[in-house]
C-alpha positions in Angstrom: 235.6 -9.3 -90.0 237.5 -12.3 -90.4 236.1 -16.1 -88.8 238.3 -19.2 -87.9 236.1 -22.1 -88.3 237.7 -25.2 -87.6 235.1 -28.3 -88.5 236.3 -31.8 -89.8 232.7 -32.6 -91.3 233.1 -31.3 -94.5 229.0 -30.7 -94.7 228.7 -29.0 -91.8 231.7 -27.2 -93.0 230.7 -25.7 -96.1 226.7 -25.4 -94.5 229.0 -22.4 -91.9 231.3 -21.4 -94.0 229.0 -20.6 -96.8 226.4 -19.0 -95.0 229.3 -16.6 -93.3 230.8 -15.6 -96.5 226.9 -14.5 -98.0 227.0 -12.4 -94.7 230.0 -10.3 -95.2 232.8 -12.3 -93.4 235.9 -13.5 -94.4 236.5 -16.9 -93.4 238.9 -19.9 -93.3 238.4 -23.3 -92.6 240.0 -25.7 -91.0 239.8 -29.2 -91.2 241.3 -31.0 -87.6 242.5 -29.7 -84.6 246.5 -29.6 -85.4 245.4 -27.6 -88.2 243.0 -25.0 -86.2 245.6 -24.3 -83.3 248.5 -23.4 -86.1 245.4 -21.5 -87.7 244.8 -19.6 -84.5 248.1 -18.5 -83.3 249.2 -17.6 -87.1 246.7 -15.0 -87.6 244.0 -12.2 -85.5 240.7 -13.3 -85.7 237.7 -11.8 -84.7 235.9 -15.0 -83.8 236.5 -18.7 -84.0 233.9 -21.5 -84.4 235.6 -24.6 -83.1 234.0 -28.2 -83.0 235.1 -30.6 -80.3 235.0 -34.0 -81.9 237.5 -33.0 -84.1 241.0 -35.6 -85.8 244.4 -35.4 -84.2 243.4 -33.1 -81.4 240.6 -32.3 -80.0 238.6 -28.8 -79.9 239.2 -28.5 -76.0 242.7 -29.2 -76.4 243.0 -26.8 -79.3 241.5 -24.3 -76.6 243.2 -24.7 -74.0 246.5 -24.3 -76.1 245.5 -21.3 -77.9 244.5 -19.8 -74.6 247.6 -20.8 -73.0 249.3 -19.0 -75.4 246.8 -15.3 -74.7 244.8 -15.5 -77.8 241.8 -13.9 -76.3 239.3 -14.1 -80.0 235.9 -15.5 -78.9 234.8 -18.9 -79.1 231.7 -20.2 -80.2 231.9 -24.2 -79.3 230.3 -26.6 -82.3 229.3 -29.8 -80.5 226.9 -32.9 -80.4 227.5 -33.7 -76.8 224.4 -32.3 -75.1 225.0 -33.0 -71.2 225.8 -30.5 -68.6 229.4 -31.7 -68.3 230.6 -31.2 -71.5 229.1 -27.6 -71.4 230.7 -26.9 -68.4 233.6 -28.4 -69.6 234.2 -26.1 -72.7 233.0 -22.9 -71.3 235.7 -24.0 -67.8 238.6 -24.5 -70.7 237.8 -20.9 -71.4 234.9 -21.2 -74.6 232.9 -18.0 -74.5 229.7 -20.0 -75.8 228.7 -22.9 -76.8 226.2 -24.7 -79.6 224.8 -28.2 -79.8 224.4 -29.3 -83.0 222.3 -29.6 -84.5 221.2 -25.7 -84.5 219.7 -23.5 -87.1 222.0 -21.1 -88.9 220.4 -18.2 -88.0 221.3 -18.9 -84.2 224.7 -19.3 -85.2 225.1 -16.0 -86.5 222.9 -14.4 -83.6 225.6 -15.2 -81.5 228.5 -14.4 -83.1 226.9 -11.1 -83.5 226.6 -11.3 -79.4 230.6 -12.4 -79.3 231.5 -9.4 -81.5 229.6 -6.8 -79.6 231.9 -7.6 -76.6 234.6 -5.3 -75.4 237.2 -4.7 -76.6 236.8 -5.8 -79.8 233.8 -3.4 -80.5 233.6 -1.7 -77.0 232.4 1.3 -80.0 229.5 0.0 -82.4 229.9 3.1 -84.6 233.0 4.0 -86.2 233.6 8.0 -87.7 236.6 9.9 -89.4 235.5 13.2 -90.7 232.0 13.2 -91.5 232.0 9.4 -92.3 230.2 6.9 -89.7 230.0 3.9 -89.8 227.3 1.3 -87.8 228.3 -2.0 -86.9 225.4 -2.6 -85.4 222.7 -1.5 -87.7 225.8 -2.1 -90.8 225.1 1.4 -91.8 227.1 3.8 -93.6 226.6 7.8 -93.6 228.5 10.4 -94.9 227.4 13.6 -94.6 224.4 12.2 -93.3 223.5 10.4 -96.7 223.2 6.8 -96.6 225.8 4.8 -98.7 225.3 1.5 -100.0 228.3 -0.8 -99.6 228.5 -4.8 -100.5 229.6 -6.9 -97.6 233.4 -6.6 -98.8 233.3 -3.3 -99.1 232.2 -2.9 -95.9 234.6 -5.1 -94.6 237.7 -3.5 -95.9 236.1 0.0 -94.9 235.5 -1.4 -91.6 239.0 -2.7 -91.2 240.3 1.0 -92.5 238.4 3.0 -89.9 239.4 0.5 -87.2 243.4 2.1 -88.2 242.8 5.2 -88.5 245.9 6.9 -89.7 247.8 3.9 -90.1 248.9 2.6 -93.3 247.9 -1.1 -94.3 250.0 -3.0 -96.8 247.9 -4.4 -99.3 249.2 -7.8 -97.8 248.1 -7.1 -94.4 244.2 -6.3 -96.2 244.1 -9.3 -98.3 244.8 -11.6 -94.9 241.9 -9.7 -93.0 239.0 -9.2 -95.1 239.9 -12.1 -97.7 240.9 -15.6 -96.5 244.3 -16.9 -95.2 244.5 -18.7 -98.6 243.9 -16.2 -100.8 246.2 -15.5 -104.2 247.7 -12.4 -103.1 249.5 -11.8 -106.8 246.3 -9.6 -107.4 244.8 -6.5 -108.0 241.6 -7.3 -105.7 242.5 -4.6 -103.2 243.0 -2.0 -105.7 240.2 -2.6 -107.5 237.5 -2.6 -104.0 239.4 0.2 -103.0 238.6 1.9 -106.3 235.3 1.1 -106.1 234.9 2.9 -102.0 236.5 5.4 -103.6 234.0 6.5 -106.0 230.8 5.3 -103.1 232.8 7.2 -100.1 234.8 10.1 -101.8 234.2 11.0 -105.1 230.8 12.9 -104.3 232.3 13.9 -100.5 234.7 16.7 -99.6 237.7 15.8 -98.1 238.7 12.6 -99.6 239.7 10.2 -97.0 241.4 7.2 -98.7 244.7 7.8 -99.2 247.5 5.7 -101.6 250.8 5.5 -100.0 252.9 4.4 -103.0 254.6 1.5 -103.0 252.7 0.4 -99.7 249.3 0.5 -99.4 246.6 2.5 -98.3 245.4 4.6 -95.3 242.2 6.3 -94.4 242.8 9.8 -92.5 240.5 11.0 -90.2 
C-alpha cells in the first residue's frame, strides 16, 4: 500500500516515513502544502498523513482542495493544536482522523490500519485467486493451505496483483504503487521481486498464477 505524507519538519518527517517503510508501505514525502495537493491529485493513494502548520498552504486548505476535486483517500490529520476547534475544524473540512502531536508511533500506525479497514478500499480483508489467499488483516499468505513467507515488498506488489485480478499492470504502473513516486524506473526491481513471488507463490504450486505479458508487464490470473 502506498502513503502520502506531507510534513515540513524534516524530523518528524523521516521519524513517519521511516517507521512506514520498515512496515511494508510505500511512501512519499512531501515537504509543504503546494507540494502535497499536486502530490494528491497526481497519484491514488491509499492514505495520506497531512500536517496543518505546514509552508505556502496550509494542511486544511490542501484538504479542502483535494476534496473539492473527489479524492476520497483517508486522512490522518498531524497537528500540535490541541483545542476542540481545530479538531472540529479538520474533521468539518472532511479529515477522517486526527493526531496531536506529539503521539507515539505505534498509535499512528493503529490508525491507519483503522483508515484502511474502511470500505471500499478493503470492504474484503482477504484476497483469493485459485487456491492463493491472501490476509490483510492478519498479513498472511496461504496457498494450498501452506503458509508462505513474503517480505513486506513482496507482499505489497502481490497485494497490488490480487487487487487486479486479470488485469495486466505495466511495470510503470507497479513501480508508482508499491515503490515511491520518485523512484528510478530505468530498472529491473520489478522483474527481479516478481522473480522472487515466483519461486515463493508458484514454483512449488500448481497452476502458476503470475503471468508475463511481453513487452507489457505482468498479470496474475485467478
Amino acid at each position: 500500500m502506498k502513503i502520502l505524507v506531507v510534513e515540513d519538519e524534516a524530523g518528524v518527517a523521516q521519524f513517519i516515513e521511516q517507521g512506514l517503510r520498515e512496515s511494508g508501505y510505500a511512501v512519499d514525502v512531501a515537504r509543504d502544502g503546494i507540494e502535497g495537493r499536486d502530490y494528491a491529485l497526481a497519484i491514488r493513494y491509499d492514505a495520506i498523513v497531512l500536517d496543518i502548520m505546514l509552508p505556502r498552504m496550509n494542511g486544511l486548505e490542501v484538504l479542502n482542495e483535494i476534496r473539492d476535486q473527489r479524492v476520497k483517500t483517508p486522512v490522518l490529520l498531524l497537528t500540535a493544536r490541541d483545542g476542540i476547534d481545530d479538531r472540529v475544524r479538520g474533521l468539518d473540512t472532511g479529515a477522517d482522523d486526527y493526531l496531536v502531536k506529539p503521539f507515539a508511533f505505534s498509535e499512528l500506525l493503529a490508525r491507519l490500519r483503522a483508515l484502511l479497514r474502511r470500505p471500499p478500499l478493503q470492504a474484503d480483508t482477504v484476497l483469493r485467486a485459485a487456491n492463493l489467499e491472501m490476509d490483510l488483516a492478519k498479513r498472511e499468505v496461504h496457498r494450498a493451505d501452506q503458509p508462505i513467507e513474503l517480505s513486506p515488498r513482496e507482499f505489497s506488489l502481490l497485494e497490488l496483483l490480487l487487487r487486479h485480478p486479470n488485469q495486466v499492470l505495466s511495470r510503470t504502473q507497479i513501480i508508482e504503487r508499491v515503490w515511491n513516486f520518485d523512484f528510478y524506473s530505468d530498472t529491473n526491481v520489478v522483474d527481479v521481486y516478481i522473480g522472487y513471488l515466483r519461486r515463493k507463490i508458484d514454483e512449488p504450486f500448481d497452476p502458476p498464477l503470475i503471468q508475463t505479458v511481453r513487452g507489457v508487464g505482468y498479470k496474475l490470473v485467478r
